[in-house]
MARPA-305113 format. One line per 3 residues: their letters; for each residue x, y, z of C-alpha. Coordinates in Angstrom, 3 decimals. Layout:
! residues N
A) X Y Z; ...
This chain:
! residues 177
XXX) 171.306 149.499 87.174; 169.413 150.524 84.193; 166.697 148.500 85.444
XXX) 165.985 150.798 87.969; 166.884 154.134 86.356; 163.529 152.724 83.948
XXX) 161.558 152.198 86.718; 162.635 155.762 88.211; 161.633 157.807 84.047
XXX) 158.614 155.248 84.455; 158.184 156.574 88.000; 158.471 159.834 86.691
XXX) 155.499 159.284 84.122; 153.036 158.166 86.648; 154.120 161.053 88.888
XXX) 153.173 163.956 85.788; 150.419 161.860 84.479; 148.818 162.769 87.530
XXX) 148.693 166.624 86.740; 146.086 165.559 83.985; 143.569 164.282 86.156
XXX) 141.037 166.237 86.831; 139.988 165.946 90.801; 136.633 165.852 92.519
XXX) 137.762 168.901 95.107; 140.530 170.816 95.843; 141.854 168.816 98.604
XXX) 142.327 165.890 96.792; 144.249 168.097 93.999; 146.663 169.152 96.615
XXX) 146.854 165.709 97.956; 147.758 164.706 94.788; 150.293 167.027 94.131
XXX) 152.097 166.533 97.226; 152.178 162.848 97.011; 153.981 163.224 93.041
XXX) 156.265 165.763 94.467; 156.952 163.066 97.846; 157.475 160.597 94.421
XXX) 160.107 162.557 92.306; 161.827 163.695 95.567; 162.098 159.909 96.717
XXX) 163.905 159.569 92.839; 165.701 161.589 93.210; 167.103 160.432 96.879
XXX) 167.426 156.954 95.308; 169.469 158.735 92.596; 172.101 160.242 94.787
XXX) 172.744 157.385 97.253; 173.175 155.099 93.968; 176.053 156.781 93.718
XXX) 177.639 157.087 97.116; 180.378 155.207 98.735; 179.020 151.850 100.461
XXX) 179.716 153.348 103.793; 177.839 156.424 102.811; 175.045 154.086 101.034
XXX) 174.594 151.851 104.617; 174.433 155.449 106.615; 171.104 156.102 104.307
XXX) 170.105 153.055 105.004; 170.125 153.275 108.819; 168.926 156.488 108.400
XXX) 165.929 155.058 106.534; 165.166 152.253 109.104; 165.155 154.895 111.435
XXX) 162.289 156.706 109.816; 160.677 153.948 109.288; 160.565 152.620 112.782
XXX) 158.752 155.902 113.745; 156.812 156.836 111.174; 154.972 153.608 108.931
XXX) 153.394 156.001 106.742; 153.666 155.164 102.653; 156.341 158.042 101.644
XXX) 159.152 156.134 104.789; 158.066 152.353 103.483; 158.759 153.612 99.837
XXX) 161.953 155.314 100.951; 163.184 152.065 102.772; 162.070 149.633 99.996
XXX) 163.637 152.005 97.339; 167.341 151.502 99.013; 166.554 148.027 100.370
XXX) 166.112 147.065 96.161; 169.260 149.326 95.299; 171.286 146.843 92.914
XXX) 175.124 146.203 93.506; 175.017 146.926 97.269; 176.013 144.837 100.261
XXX) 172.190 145.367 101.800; 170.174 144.092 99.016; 167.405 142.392 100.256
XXX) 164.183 142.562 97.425; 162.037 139.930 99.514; 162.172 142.839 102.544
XXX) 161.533 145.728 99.818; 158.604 143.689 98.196; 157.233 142.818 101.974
XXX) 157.192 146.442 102.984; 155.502 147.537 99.285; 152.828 145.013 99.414
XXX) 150.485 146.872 101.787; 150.798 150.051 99.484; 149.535 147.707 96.736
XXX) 145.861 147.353 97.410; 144.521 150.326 97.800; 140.908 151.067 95.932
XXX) 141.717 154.524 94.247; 145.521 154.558 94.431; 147.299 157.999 94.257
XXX) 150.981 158.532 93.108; 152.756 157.161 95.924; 150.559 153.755 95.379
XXX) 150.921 153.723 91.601; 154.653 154.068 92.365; 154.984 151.625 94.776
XXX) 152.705 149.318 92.807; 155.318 149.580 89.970; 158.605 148.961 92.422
XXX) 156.430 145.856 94.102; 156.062 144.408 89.952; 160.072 144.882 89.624
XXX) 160.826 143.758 92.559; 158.685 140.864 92.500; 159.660 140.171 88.833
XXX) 163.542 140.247 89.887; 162.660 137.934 92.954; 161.340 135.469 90.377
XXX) 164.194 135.735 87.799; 166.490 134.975 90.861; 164.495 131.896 91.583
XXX) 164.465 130.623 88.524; 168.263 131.336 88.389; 168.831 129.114 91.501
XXX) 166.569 126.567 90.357; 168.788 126.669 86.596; 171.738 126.395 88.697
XXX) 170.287 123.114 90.850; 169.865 121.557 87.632; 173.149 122.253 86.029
XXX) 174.986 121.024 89.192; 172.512 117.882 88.992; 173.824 117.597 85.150
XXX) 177.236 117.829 86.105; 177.060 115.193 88.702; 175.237 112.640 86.810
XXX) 178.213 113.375 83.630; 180.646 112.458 86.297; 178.588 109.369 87.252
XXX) 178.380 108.371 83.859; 182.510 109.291 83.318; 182.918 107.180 86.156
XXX) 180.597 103.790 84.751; 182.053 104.343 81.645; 185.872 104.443 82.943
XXX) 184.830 101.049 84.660; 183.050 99.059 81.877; 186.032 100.066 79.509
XXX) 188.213 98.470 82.623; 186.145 95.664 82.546; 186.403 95.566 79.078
XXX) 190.389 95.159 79.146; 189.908 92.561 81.271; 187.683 90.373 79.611
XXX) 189.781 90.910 76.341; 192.799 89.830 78.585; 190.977 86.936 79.809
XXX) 189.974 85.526 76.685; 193.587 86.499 75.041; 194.818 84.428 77.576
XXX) 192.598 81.565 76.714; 193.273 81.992 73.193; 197.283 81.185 74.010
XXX) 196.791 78.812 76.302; 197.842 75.584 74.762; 195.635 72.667 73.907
């Protein structure tokens, strides 16, 4: 969760560090704005379903799907990835969020809702890894495990064996001349 309440301030720092840049006409200025406003209202919407019930949470998330299916524009594709990458809720799923982020990354001259979405792709993609890794870590522990229980088992045996032998020659040993 704090994750992505650092994403969302870093969100929010891309979104006024846009103010500062001086644009080439007055369309692109209002552009701009529009798109960091589209940005800190998406935040925002993230914010709030964070904290609703999960019944409340999957509503948004229909909702979102919804939107999406009619309109593929960048602010809908954000919106969708934003609650498909929630943490701690039953419809997770980062590899969809990173799929639908990934066309927003490319762009030439990127404006807020890129830079944003670049940012959410890097998490996302980051945390994608991290789980790999994680599954890969836990492959290799179970492969530990079973090869100290292979060895537990060989071990159990030899000392068997080794009882036996000792009986063996004990038995030789006593055994009259």
């Amino acid at each position: 969760m704090s994750r992505t309440i650092a994403v969302f301030f870093c969100a929010c720092a891309l979104g006024g560090c846009t103010a500062f840049i001086t644009p080439r006409s007055g369309t692109v200025s209002s552009a701009s704005a529009e798109e960091s406003r589209e940005v800190l209202e998406l935040i925002g919407y993230t914010q709030k379903v964070a904290t609703l019930r999960a019944e409340d949470q999957r509503r948004e998330l229909n909702a979102s799907n919804q939107i999406f299916s009619k309109d593929r524009r960048a602010y809908s594709r954000v919106r969708l990835a934003l609650l498909l990458a929630l943490p701690g809720t039953a419809f997770n799923d980062d590899t969809r969020a990173a799929s639908l982020l990934e066309p927003l990354t490319g762009e030439a001259e990127p404006g807020p809702m890129q830079q944003f979405a670049g940012l959410l792709y890097v998490q996302i993609s980051e945390r994608l890894r991290e789980q790999r890794r994680v599954g890969q870590l836990k492959e290799q522990l179970e492969a530990m495990k079973a090869i100290e229980r292979n060895a537990a088992q060989l071990k159990e045996q030899l000392d068997a064996m080794r009882a036996i032998e000792r009986k063996i020659i004990e038995r030789e040993l006593a055994r009259p001349k």
